[in-house]
C-alpha positions as CSV (number, residue, x, y, z in Angstrom):
1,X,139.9,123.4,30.3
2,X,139.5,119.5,30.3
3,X,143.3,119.2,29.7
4,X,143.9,121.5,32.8
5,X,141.9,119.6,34.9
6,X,143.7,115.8,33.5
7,X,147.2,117.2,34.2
8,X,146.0,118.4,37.6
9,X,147.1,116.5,40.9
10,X,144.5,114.6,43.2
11,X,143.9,116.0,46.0
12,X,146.0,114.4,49.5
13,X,144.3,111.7,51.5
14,X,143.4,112.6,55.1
15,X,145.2,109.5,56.0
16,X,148.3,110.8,54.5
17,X,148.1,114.7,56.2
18,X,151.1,114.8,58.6
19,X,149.5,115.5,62.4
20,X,150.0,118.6,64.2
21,X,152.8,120.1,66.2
22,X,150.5,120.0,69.2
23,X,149.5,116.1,68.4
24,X,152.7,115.1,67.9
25,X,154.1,116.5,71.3
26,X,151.1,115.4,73.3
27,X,151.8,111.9,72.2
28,X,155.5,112.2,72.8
29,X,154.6,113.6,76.4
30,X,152.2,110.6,77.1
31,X,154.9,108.2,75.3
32,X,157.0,109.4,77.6
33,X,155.4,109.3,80.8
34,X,153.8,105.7,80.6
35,X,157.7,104.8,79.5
36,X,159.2,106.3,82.5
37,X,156.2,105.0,84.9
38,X,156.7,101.6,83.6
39,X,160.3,101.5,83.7
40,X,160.1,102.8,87.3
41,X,157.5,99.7,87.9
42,X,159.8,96.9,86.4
43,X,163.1,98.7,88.5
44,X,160.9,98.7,91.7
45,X,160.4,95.2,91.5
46,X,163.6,94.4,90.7
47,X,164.5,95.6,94.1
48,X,161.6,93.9,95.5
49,X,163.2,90.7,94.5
50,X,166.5,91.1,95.7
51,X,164.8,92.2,99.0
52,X,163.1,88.6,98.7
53,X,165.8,86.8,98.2
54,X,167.7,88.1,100.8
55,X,164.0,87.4,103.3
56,X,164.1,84.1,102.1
57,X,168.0,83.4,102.6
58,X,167.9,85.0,106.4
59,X,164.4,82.9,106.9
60,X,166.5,79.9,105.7
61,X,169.2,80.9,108.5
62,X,166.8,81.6,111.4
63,X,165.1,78.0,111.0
64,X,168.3,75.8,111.0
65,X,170.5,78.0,113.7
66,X,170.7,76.4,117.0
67,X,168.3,77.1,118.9
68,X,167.9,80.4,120.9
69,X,166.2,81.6,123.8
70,X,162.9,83.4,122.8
71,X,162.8,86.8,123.4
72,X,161.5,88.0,126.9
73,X,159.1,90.6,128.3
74,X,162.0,93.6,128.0
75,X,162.3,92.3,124.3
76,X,158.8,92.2,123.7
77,X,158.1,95.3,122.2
78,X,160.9,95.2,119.6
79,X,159.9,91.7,118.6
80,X,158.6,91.8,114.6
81,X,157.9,90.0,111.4
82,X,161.1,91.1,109.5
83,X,163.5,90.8,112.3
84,X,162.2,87.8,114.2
85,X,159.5,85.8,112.6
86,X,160.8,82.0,112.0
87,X,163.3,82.4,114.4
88,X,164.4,79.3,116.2
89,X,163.7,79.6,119.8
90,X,163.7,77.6,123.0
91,X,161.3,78.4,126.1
92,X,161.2,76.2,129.7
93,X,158.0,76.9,131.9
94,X,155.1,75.2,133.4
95,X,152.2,73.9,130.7
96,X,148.7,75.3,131.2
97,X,147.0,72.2,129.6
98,X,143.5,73.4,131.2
99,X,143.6,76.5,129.1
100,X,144.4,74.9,125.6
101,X,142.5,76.6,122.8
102,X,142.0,75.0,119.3
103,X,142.5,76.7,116.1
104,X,140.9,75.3,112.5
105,X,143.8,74.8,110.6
106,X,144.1,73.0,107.1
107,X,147.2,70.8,106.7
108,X,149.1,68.6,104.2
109,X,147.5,65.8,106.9
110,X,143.9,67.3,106.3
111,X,141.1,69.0,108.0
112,X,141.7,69.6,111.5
113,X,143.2,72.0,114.5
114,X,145.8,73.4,115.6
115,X,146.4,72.6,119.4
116,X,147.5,76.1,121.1
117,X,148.7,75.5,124.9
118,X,149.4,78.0,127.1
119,X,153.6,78.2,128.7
120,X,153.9,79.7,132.0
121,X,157.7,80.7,132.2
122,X,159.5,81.3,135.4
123,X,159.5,85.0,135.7
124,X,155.5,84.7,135.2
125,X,154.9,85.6,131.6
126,X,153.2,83.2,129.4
127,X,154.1,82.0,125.9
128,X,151.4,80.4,123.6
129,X,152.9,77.2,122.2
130,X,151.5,75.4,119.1
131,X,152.2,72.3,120.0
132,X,150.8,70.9,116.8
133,X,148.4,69.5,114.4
134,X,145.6,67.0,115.5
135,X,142.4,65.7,113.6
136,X,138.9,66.6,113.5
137,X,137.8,63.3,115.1
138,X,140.1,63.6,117.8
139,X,139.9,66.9,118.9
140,X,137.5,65.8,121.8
141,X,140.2,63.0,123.3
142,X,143.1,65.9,123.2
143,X,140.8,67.9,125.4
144,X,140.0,65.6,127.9
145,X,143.6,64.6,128.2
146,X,144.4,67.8,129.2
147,X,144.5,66.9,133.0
148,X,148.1,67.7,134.1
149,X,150.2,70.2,134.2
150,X,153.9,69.5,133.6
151,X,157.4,71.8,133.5
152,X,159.3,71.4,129.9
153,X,161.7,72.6,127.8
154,X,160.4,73.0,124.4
155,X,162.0,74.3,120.7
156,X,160.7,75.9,118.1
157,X,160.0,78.5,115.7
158,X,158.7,82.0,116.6
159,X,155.6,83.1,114.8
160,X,154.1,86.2,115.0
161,X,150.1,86.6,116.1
162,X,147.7,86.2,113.4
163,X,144.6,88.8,114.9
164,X,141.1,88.9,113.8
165,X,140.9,85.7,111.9
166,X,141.0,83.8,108.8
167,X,139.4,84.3,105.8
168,X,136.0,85.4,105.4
169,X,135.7,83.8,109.1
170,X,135.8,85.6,112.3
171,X,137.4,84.9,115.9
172,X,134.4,84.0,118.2
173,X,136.2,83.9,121.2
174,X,132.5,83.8,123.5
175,X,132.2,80.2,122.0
176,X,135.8,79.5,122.0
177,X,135.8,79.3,118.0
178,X,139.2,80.4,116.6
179,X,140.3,80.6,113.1
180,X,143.7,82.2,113.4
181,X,146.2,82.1,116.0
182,X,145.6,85.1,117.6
183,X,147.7,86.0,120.9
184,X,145.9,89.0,122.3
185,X,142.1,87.4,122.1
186,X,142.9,83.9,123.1
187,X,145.0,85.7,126.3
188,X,142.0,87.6,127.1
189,X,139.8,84.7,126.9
190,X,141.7,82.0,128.9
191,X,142.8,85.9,131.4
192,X,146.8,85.0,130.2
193,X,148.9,88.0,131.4
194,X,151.2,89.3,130.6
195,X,151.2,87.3,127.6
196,X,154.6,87.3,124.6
197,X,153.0,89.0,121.6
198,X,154.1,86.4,119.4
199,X,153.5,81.9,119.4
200,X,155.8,79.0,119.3
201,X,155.6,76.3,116.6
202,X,156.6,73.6,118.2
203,X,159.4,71.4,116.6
204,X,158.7,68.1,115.3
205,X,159.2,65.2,118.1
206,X,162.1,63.9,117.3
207,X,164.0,67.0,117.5
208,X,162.5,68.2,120.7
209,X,165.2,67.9,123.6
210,X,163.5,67.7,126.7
211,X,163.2,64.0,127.4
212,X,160.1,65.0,129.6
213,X,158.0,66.7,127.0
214,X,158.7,63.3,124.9
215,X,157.3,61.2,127.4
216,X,154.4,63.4,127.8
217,X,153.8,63.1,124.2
218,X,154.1,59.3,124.4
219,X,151.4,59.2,127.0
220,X,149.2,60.6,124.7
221,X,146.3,58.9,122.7
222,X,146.8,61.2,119.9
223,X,149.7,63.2,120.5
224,X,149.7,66.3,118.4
225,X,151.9,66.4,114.8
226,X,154.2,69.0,115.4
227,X,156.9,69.9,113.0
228,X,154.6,71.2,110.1
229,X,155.2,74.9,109.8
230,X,154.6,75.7,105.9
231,X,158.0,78.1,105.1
232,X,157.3,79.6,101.8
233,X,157.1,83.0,99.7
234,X,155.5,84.3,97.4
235,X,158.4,86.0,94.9
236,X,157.0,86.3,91.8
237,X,159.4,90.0,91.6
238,X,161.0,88.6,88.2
239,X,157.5,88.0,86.6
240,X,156.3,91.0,87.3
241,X,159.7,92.9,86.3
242,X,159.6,91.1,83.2
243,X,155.8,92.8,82.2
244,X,156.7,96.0,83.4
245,X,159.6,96.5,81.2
246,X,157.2,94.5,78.5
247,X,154.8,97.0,78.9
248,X,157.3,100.2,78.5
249,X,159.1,98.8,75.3
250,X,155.8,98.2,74.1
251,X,155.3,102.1,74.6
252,X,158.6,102.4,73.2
253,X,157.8,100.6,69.9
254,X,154.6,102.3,69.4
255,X,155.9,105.5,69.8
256,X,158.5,104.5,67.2
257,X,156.1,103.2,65.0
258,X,153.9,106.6,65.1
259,X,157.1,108.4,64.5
260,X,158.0,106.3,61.3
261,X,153.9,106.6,59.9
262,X,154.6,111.0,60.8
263,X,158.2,111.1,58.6
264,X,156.3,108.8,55.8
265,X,153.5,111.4,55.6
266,X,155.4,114.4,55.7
267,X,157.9,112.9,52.9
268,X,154.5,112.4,51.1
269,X,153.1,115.9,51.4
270,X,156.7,117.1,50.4
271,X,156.4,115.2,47.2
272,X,153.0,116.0,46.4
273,X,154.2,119.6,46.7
274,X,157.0,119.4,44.5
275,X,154.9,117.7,41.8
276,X,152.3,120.4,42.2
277,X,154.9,122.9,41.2
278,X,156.6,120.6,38.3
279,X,152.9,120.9,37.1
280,X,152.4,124.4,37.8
281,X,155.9,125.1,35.9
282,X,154.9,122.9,32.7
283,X,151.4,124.3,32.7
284,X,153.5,127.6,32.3
């Protein structure tokens, strides 16, 4: 009996039973899924980039073309981000210096604010220029400079209204606080109809053409700094391309790997079988 029992086989290791049928389909179903859904990921942001890429190439375009006029009250409603923002535009009216609002802005020249005039054009609607950066310290002197109104002919680029206001920070238009540019309250505020839907960043001096609005700025204490529209995107597409196809050969290899450890413990159990019946044959 104690020979029977030395010859005999020890028994398999749960480690080395083969899984179901039923677990080894549910993991090929979930392999197969997070592959596809991360492969869809990494190709959807593939064709986010190129749609970048082309955004940034048509922005580069729109800010160096000659200037155009800007679009007027029949072109209003079609006006938009995609199509028109950073646009380079041109716009002749009468300045409303009386009704110039201030905006908080942060520049690469520091703290300060925006200084948003309002253009009266000749068939009566108004266009809100941003005629530039000025400082903290000086937004005082800009105000009480604002005495005259003059006719010019200004170039720039078209921006689209930012509403509500900036972060964390609201519009207070009652105490003529304003964190964003936004068109619509700062027309109701200063009673601006009808009003463009979108602003003007003014170009930097140098470049402007009107010989008038020069002078005017040369009058100035502390004219505003125009010229500093920030142009950039974020494209980080490739990046996030690059992790999504990570991620699905990661599922890829895993799956491969659980594939490999399944064969390695069937070819096991088949071995252990066929050694149980060498034994069961020589016991004979």
């Amino acid at each position: 009996m104690s020979d029977l029992n030395a010859g005999a086989q020890p028994p398999v290791a749960a480690t080395d039973i083969p899984r179901s049928l039923f677990v080894r389909r549910a993991l090929a179903m979930c392999a197969g899924v997070f592959f596809l859904c991360f492969a869809f990921l990494g190709t959807w942001q593939i064709y986010r980039l190129q749609w970048k890429l082309d955004l940034i190439a048509r922005v580069g375009q729109r800010v160096h073309a000659t200037a155009i006029a800007a679009p007027d009250q029949q072109l209003w409603s079609g006006v938009n981000a995609a199509n028109d923002e950073y646009r380079h535009v041109q716009v002749s009216g009468l300045l409303l210096s009386e009704q110039t609002s201030y905006v908080q802005a942060s520049t690469v020249l520091g703290s300060g604010y925006w200084v948003l005039t309002p253009l009266r054009q000749t068939d009566g609607s108004v266009v809100l220029l941003n005629r530039g950066f000025v400082p903290a310290m000086n937004k005082t002197k800009a105000t009480t400079h604002q005495e005259q109104r003059q006719t010019v002919s200004i170039t720039g680029l078209l921006r689209m209204s930012e509403p509500d206001g900036g972060f964390l920070r609201k519009n207070d238009a009652a105490a003529d606080r304003w964190y964003s540019r936004d068109v619509v309250a700062i027309g109701k505020k200063h009673n601006l109809s009808p009003i463009a839907p979108y602003f003007i960043d003014a170009d930097a001096t140098g470049s402007q053409p009107d010989a008038g609005y020069k002078s005017l700025l040369a009058s100035e204490y502390q004219a505003p700094v125009a010229g500093l529209t920030v142009i950039s995107f974020h494209n980080n597409h490739l990046v996030y391309a690059l992790t999504w196809y990570a991620l699905a050969l990661m599922v890829a290899g895993g799956y491969y790997l659980v594939i490999r450890e399944d064969r390695r413990r069937l070819n096991k159990m088949q071995r252990h079988s066929e050694n149980g019946r060498h034994q069961d044959v020589r016991q004979d």
